[in-house]
C-alpha positions in Angstrom: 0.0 0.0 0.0 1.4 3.8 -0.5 -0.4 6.8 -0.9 -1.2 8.2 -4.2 -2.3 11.8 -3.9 -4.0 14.7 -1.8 -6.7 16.3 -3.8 -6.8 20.1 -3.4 -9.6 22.4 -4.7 -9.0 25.3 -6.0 -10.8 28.0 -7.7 -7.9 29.5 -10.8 -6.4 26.3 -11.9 -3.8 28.3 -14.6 -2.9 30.2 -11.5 -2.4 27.0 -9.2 -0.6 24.7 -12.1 1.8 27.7 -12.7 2.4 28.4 -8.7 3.1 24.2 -8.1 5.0 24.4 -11.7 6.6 28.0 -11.9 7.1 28.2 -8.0 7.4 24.8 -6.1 9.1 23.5 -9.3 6.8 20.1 -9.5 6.1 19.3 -13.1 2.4 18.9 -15.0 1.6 15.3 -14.9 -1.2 15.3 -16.6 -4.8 17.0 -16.9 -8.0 16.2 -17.8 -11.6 18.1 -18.2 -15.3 16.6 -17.5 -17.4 18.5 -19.5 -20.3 16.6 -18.8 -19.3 17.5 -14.7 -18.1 20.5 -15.3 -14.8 20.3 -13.4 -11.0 19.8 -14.5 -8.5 17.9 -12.9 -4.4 18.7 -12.7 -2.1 16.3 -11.5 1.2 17.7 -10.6 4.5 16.1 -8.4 8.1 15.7 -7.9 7.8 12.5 -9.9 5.6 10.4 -12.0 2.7 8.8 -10.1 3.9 5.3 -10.5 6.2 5.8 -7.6 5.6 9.1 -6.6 2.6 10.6 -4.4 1.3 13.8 -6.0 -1.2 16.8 -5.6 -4.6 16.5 -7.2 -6.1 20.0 -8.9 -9.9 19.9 -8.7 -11.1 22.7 -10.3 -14.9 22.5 -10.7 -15.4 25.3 -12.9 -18.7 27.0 -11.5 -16.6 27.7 -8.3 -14.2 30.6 -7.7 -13.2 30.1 -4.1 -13.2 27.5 -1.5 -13.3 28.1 2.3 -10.4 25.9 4.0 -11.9 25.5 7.0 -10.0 25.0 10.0 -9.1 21.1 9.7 -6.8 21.2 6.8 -3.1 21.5 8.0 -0.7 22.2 5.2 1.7 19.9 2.9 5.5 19.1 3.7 7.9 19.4 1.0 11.5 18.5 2.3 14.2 20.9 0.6 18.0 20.6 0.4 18.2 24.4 1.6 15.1 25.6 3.5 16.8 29.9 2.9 17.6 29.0 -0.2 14.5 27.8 -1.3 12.5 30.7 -0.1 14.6 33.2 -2.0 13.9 31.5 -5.0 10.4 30.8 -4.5 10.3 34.5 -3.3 12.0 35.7 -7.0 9.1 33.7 -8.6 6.4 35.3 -7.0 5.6 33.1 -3.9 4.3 34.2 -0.7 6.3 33.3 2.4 4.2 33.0 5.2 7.0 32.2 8.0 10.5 32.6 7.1 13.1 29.8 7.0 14.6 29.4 10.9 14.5 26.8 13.5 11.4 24.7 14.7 10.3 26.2 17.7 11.4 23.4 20.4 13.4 21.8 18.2 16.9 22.2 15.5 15.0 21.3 12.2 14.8 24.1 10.1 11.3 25.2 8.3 9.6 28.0 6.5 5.9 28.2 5.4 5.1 29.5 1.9 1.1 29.8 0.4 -0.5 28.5 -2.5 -3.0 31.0 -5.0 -6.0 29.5 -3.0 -4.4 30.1 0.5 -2.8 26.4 1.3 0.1 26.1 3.7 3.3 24.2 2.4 5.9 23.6 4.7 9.3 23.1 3.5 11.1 21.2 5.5 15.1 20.4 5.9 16.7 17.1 5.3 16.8 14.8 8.4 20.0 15.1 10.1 
């Protein structure tokens, strides 16, 4: 067993593709629209989904915005570099939300950056 994806929704889907594409630097796996539904989905990751998990891009098209309530947490992407990451996801037009430092409690460093629709991502150093 292994997980597959987390499905997000979200309300611009060119603006979310090109944030987890442009910004996070995950590629376009594939996409797909339901006419007969009216929704599209985007599947975007570090790697294919064979032996990769990956994000899921519901857009359903007659919605422009989702409340995210206050159950959803956020996303962990480990980095090599949590500062250097966040200057270059800064140059491309992300939005830092806590800047790369220690774990409070703890030596691991983190930093929080948003998504279009207002999802956390953490990024999170390499184990030591």
């Amino acid at each position: 067993m292994r997980i597959l994806h987390t499905m997000l929704r979200v309300g611009d889907l060119e603006k979310s593709i090109a944030f987890y594409t442009e910004v996070l630097g995950m590629t376009l796996l594939r996409r797909k629209d339901y006419p007969e539904g009216r929704f599209t989905l985007a599947f975007v990751g570090y790697g294919n989904e064979a032996e990769h998990a990956v994000l899921e891009l519901t857009h359903n098209w007659d919605t422009e915005h989702y409340d995210l309530g206050n159950g959803y947490g956020h996303i962990a992407i480990e980095v090599l570099d949590v500062y250097k990451a966040c200057e270059q996801i800064r140059a491309a037009g992300g939005k830092i939300t806590r800047e790369a430092g220690p774990m409070k409690h703890g030596q691991r460093i983190l930093a929080f950056v948003e998504d279009p629709d207002g999802y956390k991502i953490e990024l999170l150093s390499a184990q030591p």
